[in-house]
C-alpha positions in Angstrom: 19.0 43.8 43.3 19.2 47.2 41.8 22.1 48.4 40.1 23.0 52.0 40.3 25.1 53.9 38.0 28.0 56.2 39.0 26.1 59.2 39.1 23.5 57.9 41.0 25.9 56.3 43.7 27.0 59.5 44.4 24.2 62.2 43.9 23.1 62.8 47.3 27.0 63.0 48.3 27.8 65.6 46.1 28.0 69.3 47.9 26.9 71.1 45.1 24.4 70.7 41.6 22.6 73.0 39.2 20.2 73.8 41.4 22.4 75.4 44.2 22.3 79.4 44.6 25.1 80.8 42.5 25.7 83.7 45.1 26.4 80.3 47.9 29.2 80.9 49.3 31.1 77.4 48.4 34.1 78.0 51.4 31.0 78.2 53.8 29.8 74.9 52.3 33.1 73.0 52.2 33.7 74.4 56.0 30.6 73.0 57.0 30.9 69.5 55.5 35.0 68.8 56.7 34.6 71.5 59.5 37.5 72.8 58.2 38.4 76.7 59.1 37.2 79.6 56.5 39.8 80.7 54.5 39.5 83.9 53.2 40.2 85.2 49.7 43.7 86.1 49.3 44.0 89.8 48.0 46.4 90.4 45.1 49.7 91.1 45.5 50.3 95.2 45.4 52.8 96.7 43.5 55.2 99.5 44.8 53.7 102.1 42.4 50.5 101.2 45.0 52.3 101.2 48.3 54.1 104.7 47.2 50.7 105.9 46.4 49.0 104.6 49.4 52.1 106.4 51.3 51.5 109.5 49.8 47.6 109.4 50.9 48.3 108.7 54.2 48.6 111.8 56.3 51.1 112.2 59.1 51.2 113.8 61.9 54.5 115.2 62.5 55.0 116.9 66.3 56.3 120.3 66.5 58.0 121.2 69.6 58.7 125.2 70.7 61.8 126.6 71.7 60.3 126.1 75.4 59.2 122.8 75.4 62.6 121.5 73.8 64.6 122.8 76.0 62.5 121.9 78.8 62.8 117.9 77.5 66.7 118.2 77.6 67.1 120.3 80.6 65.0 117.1 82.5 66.6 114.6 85.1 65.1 111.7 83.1 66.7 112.5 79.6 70.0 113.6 81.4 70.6 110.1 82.8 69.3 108.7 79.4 71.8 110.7 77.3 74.6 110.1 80.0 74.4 106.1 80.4 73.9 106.2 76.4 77.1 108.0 75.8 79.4 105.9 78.1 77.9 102.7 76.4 78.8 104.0 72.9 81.8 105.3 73.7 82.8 101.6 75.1 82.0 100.2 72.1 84.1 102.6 69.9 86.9 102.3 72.1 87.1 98.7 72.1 90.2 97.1 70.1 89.4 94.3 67.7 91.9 93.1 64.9 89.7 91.8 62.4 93.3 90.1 60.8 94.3 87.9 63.7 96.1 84.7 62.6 94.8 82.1 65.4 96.9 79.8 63.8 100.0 80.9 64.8 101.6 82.7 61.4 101.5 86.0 63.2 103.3 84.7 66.3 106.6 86.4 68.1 108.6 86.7 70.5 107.0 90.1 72.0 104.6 89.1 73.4 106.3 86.2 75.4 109.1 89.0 76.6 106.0 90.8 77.8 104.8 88.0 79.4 107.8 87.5 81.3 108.4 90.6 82.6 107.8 91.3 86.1 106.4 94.5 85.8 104.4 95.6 82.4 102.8 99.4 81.8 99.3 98.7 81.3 97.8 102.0 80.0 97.5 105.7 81.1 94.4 107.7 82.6 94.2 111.4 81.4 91.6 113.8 80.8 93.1 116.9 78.9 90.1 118.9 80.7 89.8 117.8 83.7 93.3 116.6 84.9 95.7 118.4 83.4 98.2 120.0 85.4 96.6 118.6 88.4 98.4 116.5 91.0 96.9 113.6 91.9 96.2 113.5 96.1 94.2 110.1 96.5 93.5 107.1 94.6 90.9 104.3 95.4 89.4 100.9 94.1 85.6 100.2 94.3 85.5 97.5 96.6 81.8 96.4 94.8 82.9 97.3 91.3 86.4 96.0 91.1 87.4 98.0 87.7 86.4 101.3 89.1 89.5 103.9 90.6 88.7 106.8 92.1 91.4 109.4 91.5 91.2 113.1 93.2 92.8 116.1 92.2 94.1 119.4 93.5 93.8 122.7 92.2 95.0 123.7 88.8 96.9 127.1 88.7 96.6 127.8 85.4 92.5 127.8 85.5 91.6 130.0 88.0 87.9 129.5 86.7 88.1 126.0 86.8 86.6 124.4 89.9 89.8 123.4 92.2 89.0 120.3 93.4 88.4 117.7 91.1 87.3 113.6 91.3 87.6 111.7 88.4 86.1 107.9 87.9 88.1 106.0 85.5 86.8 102.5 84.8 89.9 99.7 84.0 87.6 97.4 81.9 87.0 99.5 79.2 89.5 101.4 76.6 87.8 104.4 76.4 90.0 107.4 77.1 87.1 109.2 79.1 86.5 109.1 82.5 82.9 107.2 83.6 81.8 110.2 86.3 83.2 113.4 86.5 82.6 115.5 90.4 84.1 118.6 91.0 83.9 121.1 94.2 85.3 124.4 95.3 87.8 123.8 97.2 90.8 121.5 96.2 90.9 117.5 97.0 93.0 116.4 99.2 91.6 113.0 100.2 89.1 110.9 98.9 87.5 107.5 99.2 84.5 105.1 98.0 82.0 104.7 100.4 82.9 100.8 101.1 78.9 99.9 102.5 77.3 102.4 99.6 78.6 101.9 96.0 77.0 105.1 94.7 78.4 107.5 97.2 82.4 109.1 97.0 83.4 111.0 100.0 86.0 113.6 99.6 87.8 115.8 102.0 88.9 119.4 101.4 91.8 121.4 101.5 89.3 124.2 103.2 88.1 121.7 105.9 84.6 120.5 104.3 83.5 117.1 103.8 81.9 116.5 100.4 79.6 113.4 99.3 79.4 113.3 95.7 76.5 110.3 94.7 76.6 108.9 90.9 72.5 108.4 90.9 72.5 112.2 90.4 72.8 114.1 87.1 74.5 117.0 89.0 78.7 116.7 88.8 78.5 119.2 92.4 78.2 117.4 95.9 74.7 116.6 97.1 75.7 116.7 100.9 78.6 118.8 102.9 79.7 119.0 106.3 79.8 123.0 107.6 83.0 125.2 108.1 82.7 125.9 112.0 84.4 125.5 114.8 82.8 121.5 115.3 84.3 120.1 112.6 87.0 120.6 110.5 88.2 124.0 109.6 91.9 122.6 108.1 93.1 120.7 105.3 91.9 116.8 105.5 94.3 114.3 104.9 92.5 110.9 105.2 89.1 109.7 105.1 87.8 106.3 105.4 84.8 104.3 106.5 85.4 102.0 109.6 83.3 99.3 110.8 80.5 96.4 109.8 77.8 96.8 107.1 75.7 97.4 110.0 77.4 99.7 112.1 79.9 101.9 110.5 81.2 105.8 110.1 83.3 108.1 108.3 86.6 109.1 109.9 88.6 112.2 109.5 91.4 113.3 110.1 92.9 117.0 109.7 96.2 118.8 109.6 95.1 120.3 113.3 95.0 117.1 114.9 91.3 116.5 115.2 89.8 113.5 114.4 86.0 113.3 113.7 83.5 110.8 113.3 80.6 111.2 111.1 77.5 109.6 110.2 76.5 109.7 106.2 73.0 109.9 107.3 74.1 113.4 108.8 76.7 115.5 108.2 75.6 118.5 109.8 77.7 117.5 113.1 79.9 115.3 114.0 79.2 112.6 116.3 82.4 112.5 117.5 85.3 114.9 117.8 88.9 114.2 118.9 92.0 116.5 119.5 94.9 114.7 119.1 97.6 115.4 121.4 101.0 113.9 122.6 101.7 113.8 126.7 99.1 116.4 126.8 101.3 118.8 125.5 102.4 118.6 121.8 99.2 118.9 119.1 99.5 116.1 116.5 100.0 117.8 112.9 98.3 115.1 111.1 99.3 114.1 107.7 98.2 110.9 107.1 96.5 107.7 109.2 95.4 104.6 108.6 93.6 101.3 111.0 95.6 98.8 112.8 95.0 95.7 110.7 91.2 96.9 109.8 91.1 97.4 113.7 87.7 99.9 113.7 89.1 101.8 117.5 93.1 101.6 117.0 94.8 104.1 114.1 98.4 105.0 113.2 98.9 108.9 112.3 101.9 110.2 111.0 102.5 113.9 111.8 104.5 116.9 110.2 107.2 116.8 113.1 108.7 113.1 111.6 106.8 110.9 114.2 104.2 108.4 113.7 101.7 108.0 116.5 99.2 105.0 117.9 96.1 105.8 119.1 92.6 104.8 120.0 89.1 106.4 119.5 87.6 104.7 122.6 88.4 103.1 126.0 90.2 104.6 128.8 92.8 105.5 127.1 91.5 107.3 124.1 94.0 109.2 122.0 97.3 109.3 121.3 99.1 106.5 123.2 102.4 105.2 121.6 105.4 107.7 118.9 107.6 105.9 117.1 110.9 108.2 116.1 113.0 108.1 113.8 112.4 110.1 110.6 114.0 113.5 110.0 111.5 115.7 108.3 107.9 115.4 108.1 105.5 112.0 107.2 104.3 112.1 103.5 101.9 108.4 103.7 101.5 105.3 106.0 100.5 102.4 105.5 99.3 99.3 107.4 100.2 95.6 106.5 96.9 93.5 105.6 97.7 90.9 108.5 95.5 88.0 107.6 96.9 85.2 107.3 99.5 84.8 110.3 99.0 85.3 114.3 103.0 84.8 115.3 103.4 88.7 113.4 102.8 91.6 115.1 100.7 94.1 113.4 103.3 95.9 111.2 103.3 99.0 109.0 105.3 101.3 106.6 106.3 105.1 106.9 107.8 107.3 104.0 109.0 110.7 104.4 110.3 113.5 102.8 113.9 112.8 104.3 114.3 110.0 101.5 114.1 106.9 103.5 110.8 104.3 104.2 111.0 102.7 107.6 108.9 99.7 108.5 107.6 99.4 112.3 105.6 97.1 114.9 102.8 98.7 116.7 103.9 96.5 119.7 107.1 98.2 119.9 108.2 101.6 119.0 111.6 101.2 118.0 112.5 100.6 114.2 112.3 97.5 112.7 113.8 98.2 109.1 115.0 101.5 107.2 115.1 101.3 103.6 117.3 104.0 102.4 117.5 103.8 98.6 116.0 106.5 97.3 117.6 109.7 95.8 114.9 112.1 96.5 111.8 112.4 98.5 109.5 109.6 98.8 105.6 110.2 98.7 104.0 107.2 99.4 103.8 103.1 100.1 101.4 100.6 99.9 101.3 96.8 100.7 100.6 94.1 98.5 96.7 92.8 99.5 97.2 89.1 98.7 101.2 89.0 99.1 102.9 89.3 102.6 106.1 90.6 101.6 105.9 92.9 98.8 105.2 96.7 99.0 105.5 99.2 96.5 107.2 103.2 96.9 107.3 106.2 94.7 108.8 109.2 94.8 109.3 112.2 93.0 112.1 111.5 90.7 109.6 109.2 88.6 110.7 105.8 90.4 108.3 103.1 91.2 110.0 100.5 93.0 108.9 96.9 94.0 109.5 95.6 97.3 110.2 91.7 97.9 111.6 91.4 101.6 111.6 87.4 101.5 113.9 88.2 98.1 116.1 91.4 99.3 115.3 93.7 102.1 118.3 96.2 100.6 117.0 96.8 97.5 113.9 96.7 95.4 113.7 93.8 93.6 111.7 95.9 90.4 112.5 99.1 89.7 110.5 101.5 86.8 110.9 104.8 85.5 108.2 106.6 84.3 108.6 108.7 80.8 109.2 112.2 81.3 110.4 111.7 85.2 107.1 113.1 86.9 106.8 113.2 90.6 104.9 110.3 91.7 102.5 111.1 94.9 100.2 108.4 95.2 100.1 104.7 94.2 97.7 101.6 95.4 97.7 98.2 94.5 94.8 96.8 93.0 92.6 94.6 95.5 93.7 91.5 93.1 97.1 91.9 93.7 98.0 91.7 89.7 97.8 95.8 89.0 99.2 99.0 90.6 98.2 102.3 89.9 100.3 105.5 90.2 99.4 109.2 90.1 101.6 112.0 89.5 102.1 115.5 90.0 100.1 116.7 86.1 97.1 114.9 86.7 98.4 111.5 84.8 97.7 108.4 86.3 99.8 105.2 85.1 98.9 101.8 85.7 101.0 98.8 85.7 100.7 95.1 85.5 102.3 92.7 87.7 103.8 89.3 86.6 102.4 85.9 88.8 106.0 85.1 89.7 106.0 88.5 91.1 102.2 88.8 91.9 101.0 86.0 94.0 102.5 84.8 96.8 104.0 80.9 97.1 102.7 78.8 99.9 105.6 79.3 102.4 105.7 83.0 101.8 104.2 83.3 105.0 106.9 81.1 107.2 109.5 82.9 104.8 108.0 86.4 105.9 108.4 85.4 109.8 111.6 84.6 109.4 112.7 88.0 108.0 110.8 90.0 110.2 112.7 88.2 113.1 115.9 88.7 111.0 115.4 92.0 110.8 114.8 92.6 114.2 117.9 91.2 115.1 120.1 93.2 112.7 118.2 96.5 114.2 119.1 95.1 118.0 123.1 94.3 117.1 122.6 97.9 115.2 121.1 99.4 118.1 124.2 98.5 120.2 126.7 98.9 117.9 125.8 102.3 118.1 125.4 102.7 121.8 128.9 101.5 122.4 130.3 103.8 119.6 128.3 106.8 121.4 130.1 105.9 124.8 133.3 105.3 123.2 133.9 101.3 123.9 134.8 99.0 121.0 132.5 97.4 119.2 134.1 93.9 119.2 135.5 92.7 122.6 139.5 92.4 122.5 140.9 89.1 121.4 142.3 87.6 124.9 146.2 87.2 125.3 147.5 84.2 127.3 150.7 84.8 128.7 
């Protein structure tokens, strides 16, 4: 048996010995044997005297644009859209509130903020741009009905800059504490009606006071319309009051509506023409002044009007009996708004709506019957407009131009407003619109300021019998207007309004 010593055993194992190449790579050799990967030699660490000079070696190349080309670069569609959707993101961020000192653990706690949270009604915050809306009265406000936060407010003409562009659309975003408004439109002639396109989120149709149809669209980087409808004899060549979009997502128009008494409808592919045109006229005779108009319960063919000669009327754009159809009297002085009760949620109601009017007073109505329902008679001055509550049956809201915006509950009282707010400085209020949640209102007034106001859940959301509770004051109502009705016929003809007590002899 032969016995090897230890550096026999492992000689022929060994990866290297005397007689290898000094210039062999050894990581080659080791990589070979454990088939391990080749790790290269790590360079020495540099200094920052060597990356300054390194720096310094290095040449760059440093772009110089002209005069031409730099303006060309800033006048472009592409960095227009960049610099506008970068400046309303930044001035989002600087506008948003944070207290960096909040005590979650209650130390800062009082008893303001649980007043405030029982209040019915609690101002929210104000919209005004110094530039744009200033001494400007609001004529039409509007929610997005894709982009819940968004209102639309349009604006007349401001005397005071005759070199300012007289109509004016402002969109003012409610989700966001910046004081600026997210698009800004403007046109030549002032705004006196205005709307979101309900099936296209980009587009905002305005009405004129000179009879044109605008379309402002918020893809573009210009503030001017990109479509108008013409001033000729076709269409509209007087003041437009209303515009809306009726119909399906498939199968809808514009409407219109001016002080003449013509109703158009339009198609927003082309507004060269309408498709439609309508002159309103009572008994064939009497030409509806239009002020205002609004859809029967979202009914596409039947519309209210109210006129300048105190009157509503009911009408229909198709059938045999297209136009006007039904007047229901009973103001004094000319229509100022009307508005149309969202029926959804009951079928023993008739289709109901609200009138206001520069003779003080709001009536409410049935379209199945023209006499009056209800005349609320509180106010001191004239009233502008009323809306309906979305989600709640009986309450409404009214303004008027004392500064007053006043709550209506009829379930609660149906002779006085259950909330009643004055506005700082006593502007004339001329439009307001309740948010499609049911929990805000907004309110415009005659310098271009719009207020907005949150509502308390007791006042807010309806209960589950509001509904029965609402049919039972409609009826209650009605039968106050009948026994009024006669009580006044008898007075007119001289008989007593209470039969004489019998004698027995």
């Amino acid at each position: 048996m032969t016995h090897l010593e230890w550096d026999d055993e492992f000689s022929t194992m060994l990866p290297f010995d005397e007689s290898v190449n000094d210039t062999l790579d050894m990581s080659a050799v080791i990589n070979e044997i454990h088939k391990m990967p080749l790790v290269s030699p790590i360079a020495a660490t540099k200094t920052s005297a060597d990356i300054e000079r390194e720096n310094q070696n290095r040449t760059m190349k440093v772009i110089q644009l002209t005069e031409e080309e730099r303006d060309a670069i800033m006048r472009s569609d592409k960095f227009s859209r960049f610099f506008d959707r970068a400046s309303r993101l930044i001035e989002r961020a600087l506008d948003e509130p944070a207290d960096m000192f909040v005590d979650y653990s209650g130390g800062d706690h009082d008893d303001s903020g649980n007043t405030q949270r029982h209040q019915l009604v609690r101002f929210g915050r104000d919209f005004f741009d110094d530039r744009w809306s200033r001494r400007r009265l609001v004529t039409a406000l509007d929610w997005s009905p894709v982009f819940p936060e968004l209102l639309l407010g349009a604006y007349h003409a401001n005397d005071e800059a005759p070199h300012d562009p007289d109509g004016v659309c402002l969109v003012w975003n409610l989700k966001f504490q910046k004081t600026t408004p997210e698009y800004i439109f403007h046109c030549q002639s002032a705004v006196t009606s205005a709307t979101f396109a309900t099936y296209h989120p980009n587009l905002i149709i305005g009405g004129t006071y000179s009879g044109q149809i605008v379309l402002w669209d918020n893809r573009s980087t210009k503030r001017t319309p990109v479509q108008r409808t013409p001033l000729s004899a076709s269409a509209h060549t007087h003041p437009v009051h209303a515009v809306m979009i009726a119909g399906s997502l498939n199968a809808h128009n514009l409407l219109s509506i001016s002080s003449d008494g013509k109703l158009c409808t339009w198609s927003l592919d082309m507004l060269g023409q309408p498709q439609q045109a309508m002159e309103l006229t009572h008994r064939q005779a009497r030409t509806v002044a239009a002020t205002c108009m609004s859809f029967v319960d979202e009914n596409v063919n039947n519309f209210l009007v109210g006129s300048e000669d105190g009157r509503a009327y009911a009408g229909s754009r198709h059938g045999n009996q297209a136009g006007i159809s039904d007047a229901f009297e009973g103001h004094q002085a000319p229509i100022t708004s009307i508005s149309s009760h969202p029926l959804r949620d009951s079928v023993t109601l008739s289709p109901l709506f609200l009138t206001t009017s520069l003779d003080w007073s709001v009536k409410l109505w049935s379209v199945k019957e023209t006499r009056l329902i209800c005349s609320f008679e509180e106010a001191s001055d004239y009233v502008f407009d009323a809306h309906w509550s979305p989600i709640h049956p009986a309450l409404f809201a009214t303004v008027d131009c004392t500064g007053r915006l006043d709550l209506w509950n009829l379930n609660q009282n149906s002779e006085v407003p259950s909330v009643r707010t004055m506005i700082p400085g006593q502007p004339s209020l001329n439009k307001c619109r309740f948010h499609s949640s049911g929990s805000h209102i907004a309110v415009g007034d005659d310098n271009g300021r719009i207020h907005m106001f949150d509502l308390n859940e007791a006042m807010a959301i309806p209960h589950a019998d509001e509904w029965t509770l609402f049919s039972h004051t409609i009826s209650e109502l009605r039968q106050l207007a009948v026994e009024q009705r006669e009580n006044d016929t008898d007075a007119l003809f001289g008989q007593p309004t209470v039969p004489p007590i019998p004698v027995i002899h």
